[in-house]
N, CA and C atoms as a LAMMPS dump frame, in Angstrom:
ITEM: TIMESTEP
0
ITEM: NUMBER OF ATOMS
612
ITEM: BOX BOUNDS ff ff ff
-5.0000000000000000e+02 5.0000000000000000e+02
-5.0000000000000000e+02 5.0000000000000000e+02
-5.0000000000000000e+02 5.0000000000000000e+02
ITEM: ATOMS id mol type element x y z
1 1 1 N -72.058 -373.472 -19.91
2 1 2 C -70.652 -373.048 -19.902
3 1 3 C -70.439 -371.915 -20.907
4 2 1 N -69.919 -371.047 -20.405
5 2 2 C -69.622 -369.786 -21.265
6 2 3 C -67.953 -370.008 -22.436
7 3 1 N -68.432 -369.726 -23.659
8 3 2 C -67.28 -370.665 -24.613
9 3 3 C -67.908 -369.261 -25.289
10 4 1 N -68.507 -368.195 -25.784
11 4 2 C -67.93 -366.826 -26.553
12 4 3 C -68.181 -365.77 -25.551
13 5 1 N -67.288 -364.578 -25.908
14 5 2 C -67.813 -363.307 -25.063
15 5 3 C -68.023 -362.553 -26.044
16 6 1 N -68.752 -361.667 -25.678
17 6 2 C -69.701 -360.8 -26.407
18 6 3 C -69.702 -359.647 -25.983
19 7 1 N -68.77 -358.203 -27.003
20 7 2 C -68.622 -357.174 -26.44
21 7 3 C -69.377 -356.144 -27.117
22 8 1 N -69.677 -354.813 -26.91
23 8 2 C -70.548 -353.725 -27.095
24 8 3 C -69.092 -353.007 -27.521
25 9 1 N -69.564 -351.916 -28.44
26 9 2 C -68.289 -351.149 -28.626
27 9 3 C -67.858 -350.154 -27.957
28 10 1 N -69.501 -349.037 -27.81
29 10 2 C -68.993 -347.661 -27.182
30 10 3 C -69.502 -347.819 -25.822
31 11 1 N -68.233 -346.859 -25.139
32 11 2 C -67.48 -347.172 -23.753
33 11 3 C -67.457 -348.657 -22.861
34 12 1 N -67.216 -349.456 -23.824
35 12 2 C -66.953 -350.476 -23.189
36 12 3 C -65.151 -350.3 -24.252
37 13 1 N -65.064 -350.978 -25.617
38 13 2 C -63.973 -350.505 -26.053
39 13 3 C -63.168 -349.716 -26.409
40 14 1 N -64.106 -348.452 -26.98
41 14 2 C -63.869 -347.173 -26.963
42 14 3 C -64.444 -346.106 -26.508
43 15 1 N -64.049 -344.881 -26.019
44 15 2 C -64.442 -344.317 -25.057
45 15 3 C -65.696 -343.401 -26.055
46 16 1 N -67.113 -343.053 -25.752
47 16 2 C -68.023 -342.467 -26.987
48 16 3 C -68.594 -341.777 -26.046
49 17 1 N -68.063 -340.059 -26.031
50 17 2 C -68.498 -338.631 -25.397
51 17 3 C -68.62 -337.732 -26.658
52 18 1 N -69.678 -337.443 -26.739
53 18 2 C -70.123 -336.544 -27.31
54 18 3 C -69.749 -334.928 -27.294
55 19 1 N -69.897 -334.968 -25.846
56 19 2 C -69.602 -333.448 -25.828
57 19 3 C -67.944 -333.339 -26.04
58 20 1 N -66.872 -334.472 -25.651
59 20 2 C -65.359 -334.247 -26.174
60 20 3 C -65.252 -333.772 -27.575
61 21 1 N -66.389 -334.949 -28.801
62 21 2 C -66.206 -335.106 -29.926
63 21 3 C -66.622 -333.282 -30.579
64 22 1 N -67.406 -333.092 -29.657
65 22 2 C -67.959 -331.785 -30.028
66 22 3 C -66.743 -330.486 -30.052
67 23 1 N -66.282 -330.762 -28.859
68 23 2 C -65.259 -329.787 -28.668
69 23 3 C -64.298 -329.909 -29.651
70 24 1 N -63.869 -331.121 -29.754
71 24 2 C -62.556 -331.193 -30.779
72 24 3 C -62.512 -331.362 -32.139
73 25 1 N -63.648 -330.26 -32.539
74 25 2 C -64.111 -330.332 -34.229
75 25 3 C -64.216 -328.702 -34.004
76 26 1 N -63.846 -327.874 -32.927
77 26 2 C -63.83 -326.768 -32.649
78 26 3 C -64.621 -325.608 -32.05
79 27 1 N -66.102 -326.245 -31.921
80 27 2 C -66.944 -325.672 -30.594
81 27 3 C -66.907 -325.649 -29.531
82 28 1 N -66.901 -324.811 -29.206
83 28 2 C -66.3 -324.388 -27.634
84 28 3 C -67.645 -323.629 -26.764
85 29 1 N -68.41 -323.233 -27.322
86 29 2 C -69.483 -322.549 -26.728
87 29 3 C -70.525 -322.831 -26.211
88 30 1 N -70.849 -323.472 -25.178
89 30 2 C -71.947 -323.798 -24.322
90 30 3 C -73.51 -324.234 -24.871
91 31 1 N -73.823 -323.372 -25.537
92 31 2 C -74.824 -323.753 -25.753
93 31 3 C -74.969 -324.096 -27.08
94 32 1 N -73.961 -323.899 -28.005
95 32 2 C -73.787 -324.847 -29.192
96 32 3 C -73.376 -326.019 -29.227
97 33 1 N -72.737 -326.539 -28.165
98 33 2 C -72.352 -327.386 -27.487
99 33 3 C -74.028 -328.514 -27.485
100 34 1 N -74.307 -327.684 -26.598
101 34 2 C -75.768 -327.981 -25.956
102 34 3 C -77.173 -328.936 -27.044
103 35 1 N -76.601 -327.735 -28.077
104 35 2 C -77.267 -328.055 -29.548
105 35 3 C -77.127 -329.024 -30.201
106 36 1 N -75.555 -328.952 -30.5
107 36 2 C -75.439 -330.161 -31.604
108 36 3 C -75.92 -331.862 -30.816
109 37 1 N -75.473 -332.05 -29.58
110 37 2 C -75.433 -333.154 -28.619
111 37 3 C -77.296 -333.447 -28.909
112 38 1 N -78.129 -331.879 -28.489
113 38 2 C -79.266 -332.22 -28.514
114 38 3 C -80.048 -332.968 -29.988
115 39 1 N -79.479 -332.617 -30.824
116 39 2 C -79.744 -332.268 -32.366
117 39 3 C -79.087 -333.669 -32.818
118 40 1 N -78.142 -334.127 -32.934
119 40 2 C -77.347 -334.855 -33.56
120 40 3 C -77.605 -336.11 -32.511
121 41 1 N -76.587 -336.018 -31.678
122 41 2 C -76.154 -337.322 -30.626
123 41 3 C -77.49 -337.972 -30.043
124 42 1 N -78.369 -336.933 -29.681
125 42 2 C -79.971 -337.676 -28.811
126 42 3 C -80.759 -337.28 -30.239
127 43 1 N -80.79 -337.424 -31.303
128 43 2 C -81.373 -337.129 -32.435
129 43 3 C -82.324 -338.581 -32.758
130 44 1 N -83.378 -338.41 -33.193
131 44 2 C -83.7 -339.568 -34.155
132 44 3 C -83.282 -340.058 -35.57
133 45 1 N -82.618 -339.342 -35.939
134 45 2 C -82.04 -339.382 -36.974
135 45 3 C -80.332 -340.775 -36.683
136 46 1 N -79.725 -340.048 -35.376
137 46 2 C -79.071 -340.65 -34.812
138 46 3 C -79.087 -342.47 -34.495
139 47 1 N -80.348 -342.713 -34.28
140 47 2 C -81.103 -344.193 -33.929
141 47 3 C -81.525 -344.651 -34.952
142 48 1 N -81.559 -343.685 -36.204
143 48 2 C -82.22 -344.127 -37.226
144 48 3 C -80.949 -344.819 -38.318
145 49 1 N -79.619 -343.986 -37.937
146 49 2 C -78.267 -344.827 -38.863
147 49 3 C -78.075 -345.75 -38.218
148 50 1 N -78.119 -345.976 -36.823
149 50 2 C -77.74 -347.418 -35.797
150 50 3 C -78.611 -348.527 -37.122
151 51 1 N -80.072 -348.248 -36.873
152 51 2 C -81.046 -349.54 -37.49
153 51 3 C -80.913 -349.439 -39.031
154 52 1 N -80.074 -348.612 -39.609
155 52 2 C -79.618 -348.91 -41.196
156 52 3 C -80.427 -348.198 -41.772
157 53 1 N -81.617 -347.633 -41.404
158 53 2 C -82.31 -346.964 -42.204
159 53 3 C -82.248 -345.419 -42.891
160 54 1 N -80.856 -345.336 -42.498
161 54 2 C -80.615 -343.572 -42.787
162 54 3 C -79.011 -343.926 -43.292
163 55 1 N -78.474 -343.291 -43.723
164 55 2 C -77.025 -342.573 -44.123
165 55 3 C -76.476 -341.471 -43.78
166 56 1 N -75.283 -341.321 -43.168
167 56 2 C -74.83 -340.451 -42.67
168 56 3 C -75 -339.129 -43.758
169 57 1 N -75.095 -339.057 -44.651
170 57 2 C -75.849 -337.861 -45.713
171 57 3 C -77.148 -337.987 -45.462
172 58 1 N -77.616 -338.975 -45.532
173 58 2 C -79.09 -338.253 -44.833
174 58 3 C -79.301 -337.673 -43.995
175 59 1 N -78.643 -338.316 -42.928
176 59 2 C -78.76 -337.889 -41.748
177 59 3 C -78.48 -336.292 -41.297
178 60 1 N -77.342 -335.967 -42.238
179 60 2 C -76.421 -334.08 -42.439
180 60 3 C -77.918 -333.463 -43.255
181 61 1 N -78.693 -334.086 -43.994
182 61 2 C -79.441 -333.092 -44.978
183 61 3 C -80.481 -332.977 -44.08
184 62 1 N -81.235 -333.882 -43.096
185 62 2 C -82.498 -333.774 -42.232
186 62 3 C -82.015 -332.765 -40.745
187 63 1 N -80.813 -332.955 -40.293
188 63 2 C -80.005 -332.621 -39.261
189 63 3 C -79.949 -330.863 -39.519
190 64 1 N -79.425 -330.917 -40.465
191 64 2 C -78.572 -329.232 -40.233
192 64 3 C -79.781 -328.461 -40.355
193 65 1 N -80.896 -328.317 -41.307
194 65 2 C -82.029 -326.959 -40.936
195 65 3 C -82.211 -326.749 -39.533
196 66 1 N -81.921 -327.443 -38.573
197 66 2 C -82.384 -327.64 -37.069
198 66 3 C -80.666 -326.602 -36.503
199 67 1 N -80.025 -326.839 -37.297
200 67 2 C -78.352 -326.16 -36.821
201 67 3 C -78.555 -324.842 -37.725
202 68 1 N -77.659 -323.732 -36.63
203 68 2 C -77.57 -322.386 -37.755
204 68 3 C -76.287 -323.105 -38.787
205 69 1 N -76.296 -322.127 -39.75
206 69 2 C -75.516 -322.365 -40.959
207 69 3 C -73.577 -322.942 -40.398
208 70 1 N -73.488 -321.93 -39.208
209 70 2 C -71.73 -321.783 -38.943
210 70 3 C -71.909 -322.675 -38.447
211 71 1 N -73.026 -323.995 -37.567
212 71 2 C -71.938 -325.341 -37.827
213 71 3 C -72.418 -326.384 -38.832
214 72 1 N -72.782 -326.06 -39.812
215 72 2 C -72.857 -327.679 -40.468
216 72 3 C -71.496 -327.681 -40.707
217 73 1 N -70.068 -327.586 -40.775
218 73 2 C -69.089 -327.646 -41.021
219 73 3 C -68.644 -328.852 -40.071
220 74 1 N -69.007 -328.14 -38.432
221 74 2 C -68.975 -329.187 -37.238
222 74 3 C -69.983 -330.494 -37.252
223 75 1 N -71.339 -330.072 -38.324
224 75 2 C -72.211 -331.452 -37.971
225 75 3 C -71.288 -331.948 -39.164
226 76 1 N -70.808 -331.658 -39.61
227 76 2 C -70.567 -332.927 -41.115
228 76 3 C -69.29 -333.782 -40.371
229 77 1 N -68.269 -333.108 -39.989
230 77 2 C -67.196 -333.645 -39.389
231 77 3 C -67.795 -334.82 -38.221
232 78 1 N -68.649 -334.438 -37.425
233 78 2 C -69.005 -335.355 -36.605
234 78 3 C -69.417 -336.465 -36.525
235 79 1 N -70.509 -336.338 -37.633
236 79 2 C -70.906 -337.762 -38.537
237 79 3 C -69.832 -338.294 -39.405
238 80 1 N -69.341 -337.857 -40.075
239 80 2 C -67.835 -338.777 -40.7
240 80 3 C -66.742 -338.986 -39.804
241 81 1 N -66.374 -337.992 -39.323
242 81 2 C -65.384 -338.682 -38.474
243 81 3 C -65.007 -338.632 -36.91
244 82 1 N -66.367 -338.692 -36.188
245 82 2 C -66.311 -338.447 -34.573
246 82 3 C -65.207 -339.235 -34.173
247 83 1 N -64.887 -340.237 -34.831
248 83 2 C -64.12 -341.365 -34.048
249 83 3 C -62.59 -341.036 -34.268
250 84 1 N -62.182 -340.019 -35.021
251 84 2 C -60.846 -339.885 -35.08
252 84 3 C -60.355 -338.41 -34.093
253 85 1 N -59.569 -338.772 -33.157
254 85 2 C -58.992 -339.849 -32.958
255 85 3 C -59.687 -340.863 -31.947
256 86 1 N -59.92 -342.337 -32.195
257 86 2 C -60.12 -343.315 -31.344
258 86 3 C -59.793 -343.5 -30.341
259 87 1 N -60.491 -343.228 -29.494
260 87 2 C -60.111 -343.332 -27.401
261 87 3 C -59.947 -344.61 -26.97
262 88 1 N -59.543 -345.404 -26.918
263 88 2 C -59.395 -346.988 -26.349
264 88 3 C -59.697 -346.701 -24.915
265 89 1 N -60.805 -347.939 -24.185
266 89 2 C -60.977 -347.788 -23.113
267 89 3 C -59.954 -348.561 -21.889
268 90 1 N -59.827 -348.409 -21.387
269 90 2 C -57.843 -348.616 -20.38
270 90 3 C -58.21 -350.296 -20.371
271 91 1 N -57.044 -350.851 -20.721
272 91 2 C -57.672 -352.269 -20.087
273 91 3 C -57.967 -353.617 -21.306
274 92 1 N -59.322 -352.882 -22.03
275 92 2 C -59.934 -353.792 -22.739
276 92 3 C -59.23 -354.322 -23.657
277 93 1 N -58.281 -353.688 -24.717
278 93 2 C -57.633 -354.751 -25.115
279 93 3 C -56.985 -355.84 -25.074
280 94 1 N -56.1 -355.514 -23.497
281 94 2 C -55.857 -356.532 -23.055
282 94 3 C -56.674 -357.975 -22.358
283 95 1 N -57.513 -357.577 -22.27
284 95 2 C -58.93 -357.922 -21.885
285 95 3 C -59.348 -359.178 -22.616
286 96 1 N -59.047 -358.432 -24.159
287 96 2 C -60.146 -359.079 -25.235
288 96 3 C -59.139 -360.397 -25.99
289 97 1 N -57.672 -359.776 -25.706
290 97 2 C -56.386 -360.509 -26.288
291 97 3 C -56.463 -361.674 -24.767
292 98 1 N -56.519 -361.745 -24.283
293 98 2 C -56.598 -362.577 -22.912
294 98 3 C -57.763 -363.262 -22.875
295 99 1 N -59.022 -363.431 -23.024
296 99 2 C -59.929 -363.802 -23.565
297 99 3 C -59.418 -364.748 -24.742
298 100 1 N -59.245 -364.371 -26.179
299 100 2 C -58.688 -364.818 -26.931
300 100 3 C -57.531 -366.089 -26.687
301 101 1 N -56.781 -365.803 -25.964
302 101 2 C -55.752 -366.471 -25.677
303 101 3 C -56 -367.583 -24.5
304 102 1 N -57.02 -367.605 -24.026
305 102 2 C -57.965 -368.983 -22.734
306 102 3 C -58.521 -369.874 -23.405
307 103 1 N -58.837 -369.558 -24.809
308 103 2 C -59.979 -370.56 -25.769
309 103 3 C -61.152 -370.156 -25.955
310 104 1 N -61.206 -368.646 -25.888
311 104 2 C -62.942 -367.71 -25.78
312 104 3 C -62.845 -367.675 -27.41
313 105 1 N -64.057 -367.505 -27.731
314 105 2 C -64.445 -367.075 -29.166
315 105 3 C -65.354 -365.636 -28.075
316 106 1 N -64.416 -364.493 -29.134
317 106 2 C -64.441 -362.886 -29.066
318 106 3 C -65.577 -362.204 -30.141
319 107 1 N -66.538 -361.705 -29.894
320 107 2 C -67.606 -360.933 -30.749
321 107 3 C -67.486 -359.826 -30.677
322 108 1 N -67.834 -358.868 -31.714
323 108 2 C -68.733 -357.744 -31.211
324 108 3 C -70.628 -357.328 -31.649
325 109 1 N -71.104 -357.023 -30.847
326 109 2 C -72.28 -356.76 -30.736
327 109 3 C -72.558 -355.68 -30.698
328 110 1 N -72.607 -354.545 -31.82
329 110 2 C -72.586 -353.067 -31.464
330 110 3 C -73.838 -352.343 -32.383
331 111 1 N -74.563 -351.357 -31.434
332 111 2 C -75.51 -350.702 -32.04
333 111 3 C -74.29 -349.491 -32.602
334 112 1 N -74.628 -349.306 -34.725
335 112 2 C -73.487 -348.35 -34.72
336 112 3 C -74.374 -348.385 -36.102
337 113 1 N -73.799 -347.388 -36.9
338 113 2 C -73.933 -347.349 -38.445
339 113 3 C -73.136 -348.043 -38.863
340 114 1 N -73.167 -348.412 -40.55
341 114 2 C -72.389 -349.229 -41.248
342 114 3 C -70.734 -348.538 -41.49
343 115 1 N -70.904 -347.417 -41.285
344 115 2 C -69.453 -346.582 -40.942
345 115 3 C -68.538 -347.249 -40.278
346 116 1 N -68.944 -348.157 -39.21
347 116 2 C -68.141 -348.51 -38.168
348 116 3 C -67.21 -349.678 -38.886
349 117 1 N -67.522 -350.163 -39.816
350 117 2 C -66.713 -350.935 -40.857
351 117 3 C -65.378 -350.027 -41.617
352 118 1 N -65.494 -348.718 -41.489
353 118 2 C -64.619 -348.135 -41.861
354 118 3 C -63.737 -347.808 -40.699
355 119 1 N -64.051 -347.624 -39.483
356 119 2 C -62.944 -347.608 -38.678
357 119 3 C -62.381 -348.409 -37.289
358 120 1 N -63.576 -349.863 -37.911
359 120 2 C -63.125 -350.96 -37.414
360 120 3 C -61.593 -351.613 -36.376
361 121 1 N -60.878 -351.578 -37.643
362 121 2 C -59.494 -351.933 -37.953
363 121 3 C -58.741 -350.619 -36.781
364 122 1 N -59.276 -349.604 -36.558
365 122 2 C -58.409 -349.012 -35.393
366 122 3 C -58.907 -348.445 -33.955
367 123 1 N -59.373 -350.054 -33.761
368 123 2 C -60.097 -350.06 -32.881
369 123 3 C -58.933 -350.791 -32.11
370 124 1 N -58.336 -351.081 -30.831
371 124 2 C -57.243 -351.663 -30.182
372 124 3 C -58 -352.863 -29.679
373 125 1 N -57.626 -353.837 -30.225
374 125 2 C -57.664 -355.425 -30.284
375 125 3 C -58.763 -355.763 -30.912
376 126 1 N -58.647 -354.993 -31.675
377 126 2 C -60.083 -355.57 -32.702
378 126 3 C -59.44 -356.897 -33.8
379 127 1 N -58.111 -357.056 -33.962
380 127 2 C -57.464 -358.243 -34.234
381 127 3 C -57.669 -359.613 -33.982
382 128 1 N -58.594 -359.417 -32.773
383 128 2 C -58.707 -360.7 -31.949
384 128 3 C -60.117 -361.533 -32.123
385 129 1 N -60.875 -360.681 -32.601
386 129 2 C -61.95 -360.905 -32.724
387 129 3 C -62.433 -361.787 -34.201
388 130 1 N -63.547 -362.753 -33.387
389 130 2 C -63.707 -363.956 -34.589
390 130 3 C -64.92 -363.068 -35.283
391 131 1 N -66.036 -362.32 -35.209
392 131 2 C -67.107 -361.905 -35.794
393 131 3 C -66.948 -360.542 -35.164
394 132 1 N -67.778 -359.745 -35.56
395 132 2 C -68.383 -358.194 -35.65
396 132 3 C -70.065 -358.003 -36.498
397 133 1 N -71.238 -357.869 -35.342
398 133 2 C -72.253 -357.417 -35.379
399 133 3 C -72.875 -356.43 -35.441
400 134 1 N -72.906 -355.601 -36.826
401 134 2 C -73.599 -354.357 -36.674
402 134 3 C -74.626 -353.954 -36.909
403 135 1 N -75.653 -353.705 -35.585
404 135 2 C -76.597 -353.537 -35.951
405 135 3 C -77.387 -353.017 -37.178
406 136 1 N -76.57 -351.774 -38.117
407 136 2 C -76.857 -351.107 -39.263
408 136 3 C -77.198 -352.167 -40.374
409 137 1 N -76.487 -353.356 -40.058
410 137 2 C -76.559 -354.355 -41.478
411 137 3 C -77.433 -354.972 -41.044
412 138 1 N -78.381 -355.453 -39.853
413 138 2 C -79.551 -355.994 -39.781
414 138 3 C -80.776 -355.312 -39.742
415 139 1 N -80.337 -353.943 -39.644
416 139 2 C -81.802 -353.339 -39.213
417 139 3 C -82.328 -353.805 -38.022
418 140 1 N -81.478 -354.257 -36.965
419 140 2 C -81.961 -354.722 -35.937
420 140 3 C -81.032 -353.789 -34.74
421 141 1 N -81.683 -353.304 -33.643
422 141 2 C -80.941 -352.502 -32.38
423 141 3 C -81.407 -353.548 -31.24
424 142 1 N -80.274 -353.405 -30.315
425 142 2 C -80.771 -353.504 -28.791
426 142 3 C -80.975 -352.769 -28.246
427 143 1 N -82.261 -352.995 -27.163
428 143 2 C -82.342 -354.399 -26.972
429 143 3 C -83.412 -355.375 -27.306
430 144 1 N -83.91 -355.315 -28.483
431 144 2 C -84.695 -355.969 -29.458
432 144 3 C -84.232 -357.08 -29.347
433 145 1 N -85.214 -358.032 -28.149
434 145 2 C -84.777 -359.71 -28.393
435 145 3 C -84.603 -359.992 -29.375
436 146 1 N -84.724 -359.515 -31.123
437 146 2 C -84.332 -359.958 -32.507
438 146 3 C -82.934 -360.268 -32.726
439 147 1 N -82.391 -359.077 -32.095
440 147 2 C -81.062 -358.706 -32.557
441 147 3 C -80.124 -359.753 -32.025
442 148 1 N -80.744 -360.258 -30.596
443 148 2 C -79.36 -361.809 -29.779
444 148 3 C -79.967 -362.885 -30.429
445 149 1 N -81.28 -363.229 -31.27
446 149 2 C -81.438 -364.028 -31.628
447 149 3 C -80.552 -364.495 -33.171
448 150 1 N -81.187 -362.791 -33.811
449 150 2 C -80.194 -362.86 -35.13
450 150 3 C -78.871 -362.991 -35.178
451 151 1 N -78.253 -362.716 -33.994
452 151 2 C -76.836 -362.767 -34.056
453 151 3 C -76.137 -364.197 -33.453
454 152 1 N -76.713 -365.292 -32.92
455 152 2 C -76.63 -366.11 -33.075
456 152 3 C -76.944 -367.159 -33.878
457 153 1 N -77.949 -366.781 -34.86
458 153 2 C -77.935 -367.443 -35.977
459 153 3 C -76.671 -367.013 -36.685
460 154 1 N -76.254 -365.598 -37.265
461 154 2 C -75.367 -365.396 -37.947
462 154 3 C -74.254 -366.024 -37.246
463 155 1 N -73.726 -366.471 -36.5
464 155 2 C -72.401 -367.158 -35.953
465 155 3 C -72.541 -368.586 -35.321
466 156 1 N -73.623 -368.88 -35.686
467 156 2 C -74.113 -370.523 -35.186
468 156 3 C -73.814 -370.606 -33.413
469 157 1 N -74.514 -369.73 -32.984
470 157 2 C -74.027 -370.175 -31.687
471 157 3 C -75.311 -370.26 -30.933
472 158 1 N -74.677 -370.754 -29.685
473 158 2 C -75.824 -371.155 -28.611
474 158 3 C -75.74 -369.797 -27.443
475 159 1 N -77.46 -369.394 -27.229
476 159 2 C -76.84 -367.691 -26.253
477 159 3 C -76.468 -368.48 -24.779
478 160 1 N -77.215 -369.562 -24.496
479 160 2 C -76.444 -370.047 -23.193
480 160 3 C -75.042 -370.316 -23.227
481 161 1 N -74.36 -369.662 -24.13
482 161 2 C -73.317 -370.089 -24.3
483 161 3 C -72.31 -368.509 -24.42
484 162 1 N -73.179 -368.003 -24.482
485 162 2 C -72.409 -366.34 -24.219
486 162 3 C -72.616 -365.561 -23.271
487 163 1 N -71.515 -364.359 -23.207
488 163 2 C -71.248 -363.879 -21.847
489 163 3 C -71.151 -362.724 -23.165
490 164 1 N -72.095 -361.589 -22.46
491 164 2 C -72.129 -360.365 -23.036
492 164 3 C -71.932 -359.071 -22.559
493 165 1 N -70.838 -358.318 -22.42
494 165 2 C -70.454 -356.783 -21.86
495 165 3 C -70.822 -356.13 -22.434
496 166 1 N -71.537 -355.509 -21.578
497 166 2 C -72.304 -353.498 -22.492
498 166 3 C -72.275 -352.233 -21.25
499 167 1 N -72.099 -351.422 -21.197
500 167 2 C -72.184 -350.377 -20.412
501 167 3 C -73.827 -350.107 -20.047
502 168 1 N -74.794 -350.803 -20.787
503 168 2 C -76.364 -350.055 -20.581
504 168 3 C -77.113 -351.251 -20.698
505 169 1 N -77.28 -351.087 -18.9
506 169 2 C -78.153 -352.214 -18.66
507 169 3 C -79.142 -352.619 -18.818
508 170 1 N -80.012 -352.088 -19.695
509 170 2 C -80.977 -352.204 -20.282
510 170 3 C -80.771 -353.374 -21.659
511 171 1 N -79.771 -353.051 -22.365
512 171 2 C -79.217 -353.938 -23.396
513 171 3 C -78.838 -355.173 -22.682
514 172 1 N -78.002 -355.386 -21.515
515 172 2 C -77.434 -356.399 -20.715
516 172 3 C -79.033 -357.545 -20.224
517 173 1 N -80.251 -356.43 -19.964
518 173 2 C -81.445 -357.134 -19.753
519 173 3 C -81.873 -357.751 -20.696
520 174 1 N -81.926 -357.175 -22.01
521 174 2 C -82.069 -358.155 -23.113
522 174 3 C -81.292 -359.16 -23.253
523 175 1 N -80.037 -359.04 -23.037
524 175 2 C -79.354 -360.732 -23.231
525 175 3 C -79.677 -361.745 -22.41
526 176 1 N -79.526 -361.111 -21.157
527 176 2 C -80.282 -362.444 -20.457
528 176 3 C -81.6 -362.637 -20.782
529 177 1 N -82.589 -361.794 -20.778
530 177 2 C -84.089 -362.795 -21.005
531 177 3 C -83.951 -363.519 -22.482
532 178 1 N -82.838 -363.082 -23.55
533 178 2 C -82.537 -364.069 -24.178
534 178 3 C -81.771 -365.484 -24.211
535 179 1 N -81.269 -365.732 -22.727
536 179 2 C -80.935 -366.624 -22.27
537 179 3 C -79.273 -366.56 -22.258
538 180 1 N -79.001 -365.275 -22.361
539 180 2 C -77.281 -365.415 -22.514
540 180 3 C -77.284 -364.835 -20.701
541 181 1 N -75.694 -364.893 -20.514
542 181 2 C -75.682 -364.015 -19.53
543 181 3 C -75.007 -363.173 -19.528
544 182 1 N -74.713 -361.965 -18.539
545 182 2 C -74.589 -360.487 -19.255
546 182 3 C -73.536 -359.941 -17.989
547 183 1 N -72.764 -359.091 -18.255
548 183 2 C -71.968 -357.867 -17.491
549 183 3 C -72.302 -356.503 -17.673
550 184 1 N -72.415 -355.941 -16.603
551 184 2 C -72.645 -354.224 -17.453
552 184 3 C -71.732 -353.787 -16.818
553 185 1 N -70.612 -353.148 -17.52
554 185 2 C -69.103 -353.421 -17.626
555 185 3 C -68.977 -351.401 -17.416
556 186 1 N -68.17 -350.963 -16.397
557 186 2 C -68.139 -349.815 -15.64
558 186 3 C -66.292 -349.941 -15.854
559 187 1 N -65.497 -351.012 -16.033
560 187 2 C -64.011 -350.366 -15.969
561 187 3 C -63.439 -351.932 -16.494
562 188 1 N -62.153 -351.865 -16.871
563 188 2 C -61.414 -353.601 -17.307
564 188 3 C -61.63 -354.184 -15.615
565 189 1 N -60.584 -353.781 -15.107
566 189 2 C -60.669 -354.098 -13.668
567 189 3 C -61.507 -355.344 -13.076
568 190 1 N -62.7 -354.503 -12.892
569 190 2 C -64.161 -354.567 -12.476
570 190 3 C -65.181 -355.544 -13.305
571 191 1 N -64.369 -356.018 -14.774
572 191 2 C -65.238 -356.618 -15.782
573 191 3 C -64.343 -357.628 -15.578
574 192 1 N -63.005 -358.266 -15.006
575 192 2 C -62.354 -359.189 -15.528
576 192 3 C -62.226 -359.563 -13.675
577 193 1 N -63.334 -359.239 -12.585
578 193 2 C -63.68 -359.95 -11.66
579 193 3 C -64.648 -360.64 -11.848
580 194 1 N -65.53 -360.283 -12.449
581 194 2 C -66.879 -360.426 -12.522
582 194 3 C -66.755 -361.724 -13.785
583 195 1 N -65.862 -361.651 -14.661
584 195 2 C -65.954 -362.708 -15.202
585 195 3 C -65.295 -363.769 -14.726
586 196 1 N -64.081 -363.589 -14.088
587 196 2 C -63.739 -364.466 -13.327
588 196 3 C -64.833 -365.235 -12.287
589 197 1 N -65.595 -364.789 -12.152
590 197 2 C -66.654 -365.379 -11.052
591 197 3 C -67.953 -365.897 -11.35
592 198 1 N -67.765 -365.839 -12.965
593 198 2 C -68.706 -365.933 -14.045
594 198 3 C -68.093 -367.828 -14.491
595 199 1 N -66.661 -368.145 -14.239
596 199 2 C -66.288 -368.899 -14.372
597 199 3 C -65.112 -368.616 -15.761
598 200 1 N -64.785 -367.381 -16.182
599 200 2 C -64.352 -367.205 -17.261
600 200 3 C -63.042 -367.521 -16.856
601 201 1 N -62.095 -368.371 -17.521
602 201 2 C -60.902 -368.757 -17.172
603 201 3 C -59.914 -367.709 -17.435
604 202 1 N -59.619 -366.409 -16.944
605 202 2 C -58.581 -365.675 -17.516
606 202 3 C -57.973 -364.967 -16.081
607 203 1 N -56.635 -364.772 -16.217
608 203 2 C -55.801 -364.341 -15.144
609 203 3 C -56.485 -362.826 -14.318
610 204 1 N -55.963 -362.587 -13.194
611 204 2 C -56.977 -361.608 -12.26
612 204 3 C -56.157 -360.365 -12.968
């Protein structure tokens, strides 16, 4: 019986485009565009703040020799504050408050840096939520069977006992062969049939 749900953050709760974040720090040009996304966003450096092992200053001092000089202005902004302003994805809050309100115990499960503690709180229905998992504080990513194991130790729970939404089904494959079961969640809509049919008690 499914008794927690288990959500992913980017584009499942908030909407996480790169090339928007790019534009609206003031690059406009195609192939700088092209750059920073390549450089930064698909970066190893990038995977390397998810698993805790880097700092967003590290990450600007290894990052920018790879950028000409006129944008580290744009890489610094991006790493501190891509997330402002916060895109809420249509739906999910209500989603997660409805959930909440059936008798679900609400998680999050998010590959992110420890940053994400700083802009937590304006995240839309992040109120509702009994725990928050970030990968940065374990040194653990999905879909590293470690990470559903560790995170049910940290919240005493059972994974046959969770129902986990992520946009990348690859992560969604790790929960189940960890024995949870999984959504790979494309719209609210579309995620609150599927749980309904999952047995999740919440209105259509």
């Amino acid at each position: 019986m499914i008794r927690h749900i288990v959500f992913d953050m980017g584009n499942v709760l908030l909407h996480f485009d790169p090339q928007l974040f790019i534009q609206r720090v003031g690059v406009s040009d195609e192939t700088d565009v092209k750059l920073i996304q390549k450089e930064l966003f698909r970066s190893l450096e990038w995977v390397q703040m998810d698993r805790g092992s880097l700092s967003e200053q590290e990450a600007f001092e290894r990052v920018k020799p790879r950028l000409p000089e006129r944008l580290h202005p744009a890489l610094e902004e991006l790493l501190l504050h891509w997330d402002r302003p916060i895109l809420p994805v249509s739906g999910m809050a209500d989603f997660v408050k409805d959930c909440k309100a059936a008798g679900y115990n609400v998680y999050l499960l998010s590959n992110a840096s420890r940053r994400l503690h700083n802009y937590w709180e304006g995240i839309p229905g992040h109120e509702w939520f009994d725990g928050r998992f970030v990968s940065a504080d374990y040194r653990l990513v999905k879909p590293q069977q470690a990470i559903y194991q560790k995170f049910c130790e940290v919240f005493s729970l059972k994974g046959e006992e969770c129902l986990f939404i992520d946009d990348v089904p690859l992560n969604i494959e790790g929960a189940v062969t960890a024995g949870w079961q999984g959504i790979v969640f494309h719209d609210a809509a579309d995620l609150r049939q599927k749980a309904r049919a999952l047995g999740v008690k919440i209105s259509e």
